[in-house]
C-alpha positions in Angstrom: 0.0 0.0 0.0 1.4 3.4 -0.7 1.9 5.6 2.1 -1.0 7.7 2.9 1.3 10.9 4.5 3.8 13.1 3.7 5.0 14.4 7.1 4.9 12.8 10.0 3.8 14.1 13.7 7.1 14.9 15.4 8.3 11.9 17.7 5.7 9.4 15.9 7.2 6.1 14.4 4.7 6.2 11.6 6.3 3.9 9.0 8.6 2.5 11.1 6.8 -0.6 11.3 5.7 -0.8 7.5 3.5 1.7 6.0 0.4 -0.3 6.5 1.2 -1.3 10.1 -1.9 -1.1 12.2 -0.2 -3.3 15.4 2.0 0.1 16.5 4.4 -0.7 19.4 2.4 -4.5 19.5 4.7 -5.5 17.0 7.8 -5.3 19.7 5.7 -8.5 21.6 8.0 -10.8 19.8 8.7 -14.3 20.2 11.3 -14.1 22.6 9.3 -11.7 24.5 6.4 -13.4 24.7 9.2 -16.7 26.5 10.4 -14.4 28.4 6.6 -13.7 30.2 6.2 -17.7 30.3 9.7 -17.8 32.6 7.6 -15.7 35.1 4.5 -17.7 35.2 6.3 -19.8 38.2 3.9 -20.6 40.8 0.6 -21.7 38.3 -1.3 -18.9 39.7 -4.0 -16.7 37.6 -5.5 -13.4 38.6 -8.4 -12.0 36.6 -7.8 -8.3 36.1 -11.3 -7.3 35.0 -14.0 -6.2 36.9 -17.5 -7.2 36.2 -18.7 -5.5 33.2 -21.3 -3.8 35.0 -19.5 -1.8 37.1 -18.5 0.9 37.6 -22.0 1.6 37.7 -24.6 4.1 36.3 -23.4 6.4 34.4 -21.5 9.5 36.1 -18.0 8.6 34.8 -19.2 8.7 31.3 -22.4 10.0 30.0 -21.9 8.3 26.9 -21.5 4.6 28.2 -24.1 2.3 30.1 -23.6 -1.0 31.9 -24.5 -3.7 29.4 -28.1 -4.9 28.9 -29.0 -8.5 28.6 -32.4 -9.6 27.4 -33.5 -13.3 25.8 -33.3 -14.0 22.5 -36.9 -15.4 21.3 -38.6 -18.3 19.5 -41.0 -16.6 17.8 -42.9 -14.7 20.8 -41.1 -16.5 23.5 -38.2 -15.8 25.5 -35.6 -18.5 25.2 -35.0 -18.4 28.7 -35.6 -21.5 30.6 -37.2 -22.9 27.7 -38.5 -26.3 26.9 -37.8 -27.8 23.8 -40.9 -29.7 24.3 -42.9 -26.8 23.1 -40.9 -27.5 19.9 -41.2 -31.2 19.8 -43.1 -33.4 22.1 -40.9 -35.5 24.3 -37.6 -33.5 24.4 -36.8 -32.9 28.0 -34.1 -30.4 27.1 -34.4 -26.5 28.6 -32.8 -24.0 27.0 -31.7 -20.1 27.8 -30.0 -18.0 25.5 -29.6 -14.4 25.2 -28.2 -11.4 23.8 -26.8 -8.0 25.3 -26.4 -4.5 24.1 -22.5 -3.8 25.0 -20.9 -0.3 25.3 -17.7 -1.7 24.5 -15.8 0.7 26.7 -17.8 1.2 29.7 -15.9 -0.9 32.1 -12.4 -2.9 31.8 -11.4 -2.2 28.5 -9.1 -1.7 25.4 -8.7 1.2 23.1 -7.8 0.8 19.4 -5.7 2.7 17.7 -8.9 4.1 16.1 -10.0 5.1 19.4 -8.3 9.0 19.4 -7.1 10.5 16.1 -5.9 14.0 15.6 -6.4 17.4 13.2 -2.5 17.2 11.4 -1.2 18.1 8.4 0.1 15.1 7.0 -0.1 16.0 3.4 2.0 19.2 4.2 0.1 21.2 2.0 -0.7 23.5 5.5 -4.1 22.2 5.6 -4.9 20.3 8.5 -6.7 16.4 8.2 -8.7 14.4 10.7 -5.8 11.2 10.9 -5.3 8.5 13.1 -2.2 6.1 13.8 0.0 6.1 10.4 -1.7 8.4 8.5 -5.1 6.3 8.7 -7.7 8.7 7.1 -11.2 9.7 8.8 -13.8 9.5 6.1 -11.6 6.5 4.4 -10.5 4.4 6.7 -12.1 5.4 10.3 -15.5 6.0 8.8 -18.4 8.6 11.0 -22.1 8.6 10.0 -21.5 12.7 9.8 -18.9 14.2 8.0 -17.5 16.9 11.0 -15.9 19.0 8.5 -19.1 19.5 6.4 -21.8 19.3 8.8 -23.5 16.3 6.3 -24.5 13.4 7.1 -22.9 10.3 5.1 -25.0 7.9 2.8 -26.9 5.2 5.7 -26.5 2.8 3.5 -22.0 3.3 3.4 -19.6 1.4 6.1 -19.0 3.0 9.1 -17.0 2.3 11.4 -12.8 1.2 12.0 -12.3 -0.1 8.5 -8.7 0.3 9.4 -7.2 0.3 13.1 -9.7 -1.6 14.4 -9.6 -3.8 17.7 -9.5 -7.2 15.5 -6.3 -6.4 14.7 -5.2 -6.5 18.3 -7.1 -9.3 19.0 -5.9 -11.3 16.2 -1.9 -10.6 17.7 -3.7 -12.4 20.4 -1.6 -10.2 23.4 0.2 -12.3 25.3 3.7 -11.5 26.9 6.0 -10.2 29.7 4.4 -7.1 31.9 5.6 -5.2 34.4 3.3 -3.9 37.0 3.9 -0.5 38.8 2.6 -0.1 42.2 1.9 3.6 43.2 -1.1 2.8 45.7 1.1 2.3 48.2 3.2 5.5 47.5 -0.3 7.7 47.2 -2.7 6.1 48.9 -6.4 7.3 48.1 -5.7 10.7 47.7 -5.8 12.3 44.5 -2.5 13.3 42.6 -1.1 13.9 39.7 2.1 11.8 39.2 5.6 13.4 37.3 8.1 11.8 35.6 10.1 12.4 39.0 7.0 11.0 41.0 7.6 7.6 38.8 11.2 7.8 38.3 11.8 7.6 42.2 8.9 4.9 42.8 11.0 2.9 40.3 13.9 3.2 42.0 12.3 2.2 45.3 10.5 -0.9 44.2 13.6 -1.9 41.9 11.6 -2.4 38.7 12.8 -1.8 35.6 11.3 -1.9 32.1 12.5 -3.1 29.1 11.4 -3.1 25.3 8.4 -5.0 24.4 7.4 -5.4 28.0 3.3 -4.2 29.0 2.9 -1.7 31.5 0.8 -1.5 34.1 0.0 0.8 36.8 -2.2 -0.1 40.1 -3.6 2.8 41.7 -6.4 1.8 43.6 -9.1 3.1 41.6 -10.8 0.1 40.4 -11.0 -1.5 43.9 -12.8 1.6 45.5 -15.1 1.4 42.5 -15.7 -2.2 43.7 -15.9 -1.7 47.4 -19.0 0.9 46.2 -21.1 -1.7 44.6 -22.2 -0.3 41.3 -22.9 3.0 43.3 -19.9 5.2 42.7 -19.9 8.6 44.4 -18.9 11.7 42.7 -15.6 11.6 44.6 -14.8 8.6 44.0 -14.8 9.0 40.3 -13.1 12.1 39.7 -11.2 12.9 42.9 -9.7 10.1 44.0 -6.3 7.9 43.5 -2.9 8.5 41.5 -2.7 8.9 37.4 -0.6 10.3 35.1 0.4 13.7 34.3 0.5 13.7 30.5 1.1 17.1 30.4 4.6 16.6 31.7 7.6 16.1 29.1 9.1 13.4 31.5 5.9 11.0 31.0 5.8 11.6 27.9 9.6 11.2 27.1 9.4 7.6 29.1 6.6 6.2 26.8 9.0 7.0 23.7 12.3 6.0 25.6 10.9 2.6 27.3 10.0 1.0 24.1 6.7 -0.1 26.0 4.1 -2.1 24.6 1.0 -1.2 25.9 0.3 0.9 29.4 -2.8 0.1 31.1 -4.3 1.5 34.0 -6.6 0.8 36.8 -8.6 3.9 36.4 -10.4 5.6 33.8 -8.3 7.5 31.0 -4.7 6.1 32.1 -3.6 9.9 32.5 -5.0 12.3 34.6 -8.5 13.5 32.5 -9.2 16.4 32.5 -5.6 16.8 31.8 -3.7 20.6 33.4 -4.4 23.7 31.0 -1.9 23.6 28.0 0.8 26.3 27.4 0.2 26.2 23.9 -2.5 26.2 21.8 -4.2 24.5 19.7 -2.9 21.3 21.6 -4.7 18.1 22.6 -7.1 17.7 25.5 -5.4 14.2 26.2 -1.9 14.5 25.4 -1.1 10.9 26.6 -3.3 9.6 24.7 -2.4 11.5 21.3 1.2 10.5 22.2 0.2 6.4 22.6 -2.6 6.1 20.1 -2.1 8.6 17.7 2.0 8.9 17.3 3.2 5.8 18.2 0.2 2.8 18.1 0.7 1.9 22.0 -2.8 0.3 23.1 -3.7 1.6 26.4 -6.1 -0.4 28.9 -8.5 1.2 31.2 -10.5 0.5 34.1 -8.3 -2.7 35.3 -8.9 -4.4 38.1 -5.3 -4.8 39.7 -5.4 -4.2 43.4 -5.3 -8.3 44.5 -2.5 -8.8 41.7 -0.7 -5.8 43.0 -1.3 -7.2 46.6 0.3 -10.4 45.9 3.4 -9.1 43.5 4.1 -7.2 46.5 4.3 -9.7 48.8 6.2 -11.7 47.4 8.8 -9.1 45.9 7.6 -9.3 42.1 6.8 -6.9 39.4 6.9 -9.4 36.5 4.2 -12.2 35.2 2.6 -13.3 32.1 0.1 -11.6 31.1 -2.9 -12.9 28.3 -5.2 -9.9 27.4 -7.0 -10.2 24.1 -9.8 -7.9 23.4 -13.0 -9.5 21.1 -12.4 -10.0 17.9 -14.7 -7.6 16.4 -14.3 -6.1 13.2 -14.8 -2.1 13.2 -14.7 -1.4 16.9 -13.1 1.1 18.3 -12.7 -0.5 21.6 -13.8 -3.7 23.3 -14.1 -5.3 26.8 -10.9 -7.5 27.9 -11.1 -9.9 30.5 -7.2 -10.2 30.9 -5.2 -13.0 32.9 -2.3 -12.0 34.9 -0.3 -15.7 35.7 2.3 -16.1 38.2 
């Protein structure tokens, strides 16, 4: 395929993988990496890092998203729920239930795509700004709205829509598996809300002796997820948006470690990952959620949300560890933007 861009946003690697690439920093989950996250599967142990798909509950965090909502599927009039198969042919003892649910795929523990956060650039350099995503994927061609934003029209019903490139299949079919590193700044925060530097993260590093190395996945326990838990699908206000550690991506250092790590993916217990809303910008125009441009937009990492961590975190500490195998494919379903993950961390 011929490349679709001219220039290039500044510290991207657009290209550097091929010019139709849609893994991003995936493709450094090689082989050996993904032997070197079988070594630290020692003990047999699994932890599953997703919370029930229900929670966090309601719909304060997001206005957009709803817990999912089962119903039966039917024969004919009836719900196929507890169904007897005798009402289909006399004598069959079987009983049936079978349903269907309307998923917001990123409501609770989650994946992004690389479709999920695009950006205005000028990749044709012709000092005209585009609507592009990771590697110079086009909105209206490859990402595909039912309005066009820059016209104000709505697109022909009967057109795809959707992530005809960049979407989560692709992730799923690399099937995610491989070394991860988890880094534990509950203990070093607590509860309280904060903003954590490059500094902040450099020094908890340090502390806890963990070090991170190319290919490996990234993950951060705050505590976030767990209070969200302890709340029992009724999250307060304060819990949601003033409470726990998360990123500053408005500061060079964080953003500098993403490049320089050669991380994989960085996931999160808590909503956005970084800190959302994110500090005012000193320039403008700029992006409302600078880690996120950086990850999804410049350089394909695939960032998690909304993980459950706390009793992996517990454990890892416990015993001294940062490292385990972790297996974290999202569904495999074609278009999506994002999808529910049910990973498993094994010791």
């Amino acid at each position: 395929m011929a490349r679709r861009w001219i220039r290039r946003p500044e510290g991207s690697n657009w290209g550097d993988y091929g010019d139709d690439d849609q893994l991003g920093r995936l493709n450094e989950i090689t082989p050996t990496k993904v032997l070197a996250g079988l070594r630290e599967a020692r003990e047999g142990l699994r932890f599953c890092l997703s919370l029930p798909l229900d929670y966090p509950g309601g719909n304060a965090l997001n206005a957009r998203r709803f817990p999912p909502a089962l119903e039966p599927t039917y024969h004919g009039s009836d719900p196929a729920f507890c169904y007897p198969y005798e009402r289909v042919k006399a004598g069959a003892t079987d009983v049936v239930c079978d349903d269907s649910v309307r998923l917001w795929l990123q409501y609770s523990t989650q994946w992004d795509s690389l479709a999920h956060m695009g950006s205005q650039f000028d990749a044709d350099g012709d000092g005209v700004a585009e609507y592009v995503f990771y590697n110079g994927f086009r909105a209206g061609e490859h990402v595909v709205s039912p309005v066009d934003y820059r016209t104000g029209r709505a697109l022909p019903s009967d057109g795809a829509t959707g992530a005809l490139r960049l979407g989560i299949e692709n992730m799923a079919a690399n099937g995610v598996q491989g070394r991860a590193v988890l880094i534990d700044l509950a203990p070093h925060f607590g509860r309280k809300r904060s903003l954590v530097g490059w500094s902040d993260l450099a020094e908890i590093m340090r502390r806890d002796r963990i070090e991170i190395e190319k290919g490996d996945m990234v993950l951060l326990h705050t505590g976030w997820s767990q209070a969200v838990l302890d709340e029992r699908r009724r999250p307060t206000q304060a819990t949601l948006h003033d409470s726990c550690a998360a990123l500053d991506g408005r500061d060079p250092g964080i953003l500098r470690w993403v490049v320089e790590s050669g991380l994989s993916v960085l996931v999160a217990d808590n909503y956005a990952v970084e800190a959302h809303p994110s500090r005012p910008c000193d320039r403008h125009p700029c992006a409302m959620l600078p880690l996120h441009e950086l990850c999804l937009f410049k350089l394909g990492v695939h960032l998690g949300e909304l993980w459950h961590l706390t009793p992996l975190a517990d454990w890892l500490r416990a015993k001294k560890r940062s490292r385990f195998l972790l297996t974290a494919p999202p569904l495999r379903l074609p278009g999506a933007v994002g999808s529910p993950v049910t990973p498993v961390a094994t010791v």
